[in-house]
C-alpha positions in Angstrom: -14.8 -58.3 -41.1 -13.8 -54.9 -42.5 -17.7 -52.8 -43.2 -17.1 -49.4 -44.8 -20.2 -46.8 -44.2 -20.0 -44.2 -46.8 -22.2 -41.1 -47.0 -24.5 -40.7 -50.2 -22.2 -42.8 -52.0 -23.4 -43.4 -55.6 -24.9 -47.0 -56.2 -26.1 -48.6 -59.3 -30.1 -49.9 -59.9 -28.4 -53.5 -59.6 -26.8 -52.7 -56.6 -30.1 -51.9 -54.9 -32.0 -54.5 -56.5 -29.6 -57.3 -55.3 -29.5 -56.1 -51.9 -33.4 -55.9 -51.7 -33.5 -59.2 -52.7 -31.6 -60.3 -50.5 -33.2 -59.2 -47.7 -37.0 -59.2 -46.3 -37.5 -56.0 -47.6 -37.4 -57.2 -51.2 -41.1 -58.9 -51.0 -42.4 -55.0 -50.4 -40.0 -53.0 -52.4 -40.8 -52.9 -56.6 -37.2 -54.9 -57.3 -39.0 -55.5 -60.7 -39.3 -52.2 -61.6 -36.0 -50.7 -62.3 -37.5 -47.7 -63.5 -38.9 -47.1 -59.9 -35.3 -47.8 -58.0 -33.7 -45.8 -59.8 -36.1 -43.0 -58.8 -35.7 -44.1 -55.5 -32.0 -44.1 -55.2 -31.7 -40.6 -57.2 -34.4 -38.6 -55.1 -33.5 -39.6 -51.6 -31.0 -37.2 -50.4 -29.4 -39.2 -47.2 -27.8 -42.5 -48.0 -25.8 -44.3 -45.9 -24.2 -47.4 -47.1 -22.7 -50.4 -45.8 -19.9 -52.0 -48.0 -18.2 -54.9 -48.0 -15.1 -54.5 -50.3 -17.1 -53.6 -53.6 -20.3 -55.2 -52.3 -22.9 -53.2 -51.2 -24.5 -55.1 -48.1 -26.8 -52.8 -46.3 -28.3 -49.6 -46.9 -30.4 -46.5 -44.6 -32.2 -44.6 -47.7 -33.9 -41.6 -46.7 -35.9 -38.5 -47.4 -35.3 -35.3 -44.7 -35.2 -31.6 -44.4 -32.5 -32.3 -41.2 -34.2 -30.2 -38.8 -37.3 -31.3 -38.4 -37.9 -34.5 -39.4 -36.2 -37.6 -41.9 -38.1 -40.3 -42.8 -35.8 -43.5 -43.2 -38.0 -45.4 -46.1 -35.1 -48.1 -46.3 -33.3 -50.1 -44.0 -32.0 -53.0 -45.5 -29.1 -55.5 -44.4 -28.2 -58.3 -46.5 -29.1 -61.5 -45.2 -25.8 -62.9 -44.8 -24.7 -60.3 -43.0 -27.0 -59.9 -40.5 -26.8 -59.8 -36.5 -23.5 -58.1 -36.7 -24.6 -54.5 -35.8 -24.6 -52.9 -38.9 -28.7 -52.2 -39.0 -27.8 -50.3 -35.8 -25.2 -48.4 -37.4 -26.5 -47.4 -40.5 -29.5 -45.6 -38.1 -26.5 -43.8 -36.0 -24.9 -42.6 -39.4 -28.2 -41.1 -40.2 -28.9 -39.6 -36.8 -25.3 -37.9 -37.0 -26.5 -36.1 -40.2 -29.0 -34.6 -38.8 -30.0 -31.6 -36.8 -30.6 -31.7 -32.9 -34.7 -31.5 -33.4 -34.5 -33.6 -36.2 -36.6 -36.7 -35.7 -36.2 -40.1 -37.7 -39.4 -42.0 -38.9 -39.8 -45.0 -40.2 -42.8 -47.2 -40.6 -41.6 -50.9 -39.6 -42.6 -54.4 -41.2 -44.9 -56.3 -38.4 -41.8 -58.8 -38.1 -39.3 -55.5 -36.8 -41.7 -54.0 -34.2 -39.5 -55.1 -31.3 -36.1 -54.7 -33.2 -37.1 -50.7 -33.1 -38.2 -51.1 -29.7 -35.1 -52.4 -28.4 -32.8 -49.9 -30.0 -34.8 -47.0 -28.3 -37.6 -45.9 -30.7 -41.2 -45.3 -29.4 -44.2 -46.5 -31.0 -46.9 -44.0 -32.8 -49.9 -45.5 -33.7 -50.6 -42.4 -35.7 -49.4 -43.4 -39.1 -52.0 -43.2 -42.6 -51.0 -44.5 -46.0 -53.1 -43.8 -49.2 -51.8 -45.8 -52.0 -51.0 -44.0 -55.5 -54.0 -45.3 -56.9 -56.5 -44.7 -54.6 -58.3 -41.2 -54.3 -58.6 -38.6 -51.6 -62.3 -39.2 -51.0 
């Protein structure tokens, strides 16, 4: 199977919407809201795609300032093709944009925790959330 990675290639609201979907990552992303992935996809400045032919089938969306730290919101893989490796290379594609300090974050769904283990990350426990509509107290 021939996989192209291309670097902050330009993909379409239905692009990302149909990959979500079809992937785990769909149940906690707003694929209903095309208003708010198109946001998404137009303010994250690192992308690293994962084509097959004209068919987008995984995606590392990200938000960095490449020397200190980037914060990989999105991995996604299409479910279909999945266990081939291409997860693990969309995260080396990112790493290679970035700086020597540069770290990569990413907050993981429960079901992933020992995916990132086993590819090398470390665990921090010291992660907070506040939701848009809830107010700093």
């Amino acid at each position: 199977m021939n996989i192209d990675y291309k670097l902050n290639e330009a993909i379409s609201v239905i692009q990302f919407k149909t990959l979500l979907t079809n992937t785990s990552l769909g149940e906690r992303r707003p694929v209903d809201d095309a208003e708010c992935l198109e946001g998404m996809l137009n303010n994250s400045n690192l992308m690293i795609s994962a084509w097959s032919g004209d068919r987008l089938i995984g995606i590392a969306r990200s938000v960095t300032d490449f020397h200190f730290c980037c914060y990989l919101s999105d991995l996604a893989v299409d479910a279909n093709f999945q266990q081939l490796g291409i997860g693990k290379q969309l995260q080396i594609k990112t790493q290679e944009q970035l700086g020597p300090k540069c770290k990569l974050i990413l907050l993981a769904a429960p079901a992933a925790n020992l995916y990132y283990e086993g590819i090398g990350f470390s665990h921090n426990p010291r992660c907070w959330v506040l939701d848009r509509h809830e107010m700093i107290g």
